[in-house]
C-alpha positions as CSV (number, residue, x, y, z in Angstrom):
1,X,58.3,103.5,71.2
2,X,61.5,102.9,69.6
3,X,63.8,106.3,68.3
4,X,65.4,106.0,64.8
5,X,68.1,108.1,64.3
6,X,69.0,109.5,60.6
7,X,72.6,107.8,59.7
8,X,73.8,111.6,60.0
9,X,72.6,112.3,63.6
10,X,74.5,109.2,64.5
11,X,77.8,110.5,62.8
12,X,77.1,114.2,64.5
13,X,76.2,112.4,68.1
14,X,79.1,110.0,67.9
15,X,81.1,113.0,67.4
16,X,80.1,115.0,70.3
17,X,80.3,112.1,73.0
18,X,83.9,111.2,70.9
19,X,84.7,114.8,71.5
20,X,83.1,114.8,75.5
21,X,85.4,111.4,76.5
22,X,88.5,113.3,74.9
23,X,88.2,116.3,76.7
24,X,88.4,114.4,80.0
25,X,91.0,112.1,79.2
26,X,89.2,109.1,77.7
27,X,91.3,108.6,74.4
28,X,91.2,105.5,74.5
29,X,90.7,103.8,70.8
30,X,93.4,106.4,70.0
31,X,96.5,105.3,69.4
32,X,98.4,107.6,66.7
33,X,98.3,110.7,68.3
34,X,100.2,111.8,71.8
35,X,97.1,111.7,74.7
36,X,97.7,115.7,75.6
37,X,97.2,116.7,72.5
38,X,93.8,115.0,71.5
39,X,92.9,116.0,75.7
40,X,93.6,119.8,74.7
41,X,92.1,120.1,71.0
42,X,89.0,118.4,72.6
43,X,89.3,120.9,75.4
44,X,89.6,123.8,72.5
45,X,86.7,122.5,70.9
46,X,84.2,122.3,73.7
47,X,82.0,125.7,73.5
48,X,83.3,126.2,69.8
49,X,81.7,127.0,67.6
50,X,81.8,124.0,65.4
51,X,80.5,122.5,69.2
52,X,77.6,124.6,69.1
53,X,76.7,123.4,65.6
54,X,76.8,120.0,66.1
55,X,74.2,120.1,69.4
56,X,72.0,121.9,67.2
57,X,72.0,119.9,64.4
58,X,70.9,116.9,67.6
59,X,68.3,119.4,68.8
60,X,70.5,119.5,72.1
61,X,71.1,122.4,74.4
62,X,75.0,123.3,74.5
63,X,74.6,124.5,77.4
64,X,73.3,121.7,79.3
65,X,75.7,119.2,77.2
66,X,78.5,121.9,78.9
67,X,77.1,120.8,82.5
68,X,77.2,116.9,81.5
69,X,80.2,117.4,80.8
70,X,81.5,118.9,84.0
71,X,79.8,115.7,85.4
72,X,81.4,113.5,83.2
73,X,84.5,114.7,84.1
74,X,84.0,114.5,87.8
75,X,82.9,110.8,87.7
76,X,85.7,109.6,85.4
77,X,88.8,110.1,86.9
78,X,90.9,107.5,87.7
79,X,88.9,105.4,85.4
80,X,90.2,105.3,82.0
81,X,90.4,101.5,81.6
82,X,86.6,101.4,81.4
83,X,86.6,104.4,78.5
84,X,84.1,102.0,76.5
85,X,81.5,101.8,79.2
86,X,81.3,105.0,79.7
87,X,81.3,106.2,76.1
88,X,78.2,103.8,76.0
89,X,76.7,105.5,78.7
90,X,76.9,108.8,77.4
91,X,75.9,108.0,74.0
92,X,72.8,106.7,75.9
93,X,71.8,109.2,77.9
94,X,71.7,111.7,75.5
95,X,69.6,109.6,73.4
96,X,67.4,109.2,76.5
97,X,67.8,113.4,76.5
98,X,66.5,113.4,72.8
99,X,63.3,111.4,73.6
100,X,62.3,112.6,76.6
101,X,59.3,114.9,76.8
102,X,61.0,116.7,79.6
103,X,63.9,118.2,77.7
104,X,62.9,121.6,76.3
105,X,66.7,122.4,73.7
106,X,67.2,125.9,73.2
């Protein structure tokens, strides 16, 4: 079975993995804009509310997305010149999370 995603959830989930590889110091496409600074706004913005919003509008569980990312951040350092990979990696396993019977969101 194949899962479509609305144009929108794709917009809201590219946002929150965007948002996840900032925090932890995977900038990389972005080049107009000093590295601390989109490091700490991504920072500010995890558990926001505008955070919180955007896992519900994916069905997701901010809390759990909260302990991804704690993982996330423990298995990418040092490795910032494979930022790509691992953006595809999240992007997957959450769509994984989003199909899996197993996943209960709050």
């Amino acid at each position: 079975k194949k899962f479509i995603m609305k144009p929108e959830e794709q917009l809201w989930l590219n946002t929150l993995v965007r948002g996840l590889c900032d925090s932890v110091g995977l900038t990389h496409p972005n080049f107009d804009i000093s590295e601390w600074k989109i490091i700490k706004e991504a920072r500010e913005w995890l558990g926001s509310e505008d955070f919180k919003t955007i896992c519900s509008y994916l069905k997701l569980n901010p809390d759990y997305i909260m302990k991804l990312h704690e993982k996330i951040e423990t298995k990418t350092k040092g490795k910032k010149h494979i930022t790509d990979r691992i953006y595809s990696a999240i992007y997957t396993r959450i769509i994984r999370l989003r199909t899996s019977n197993d996943y209960i969101p709050s």
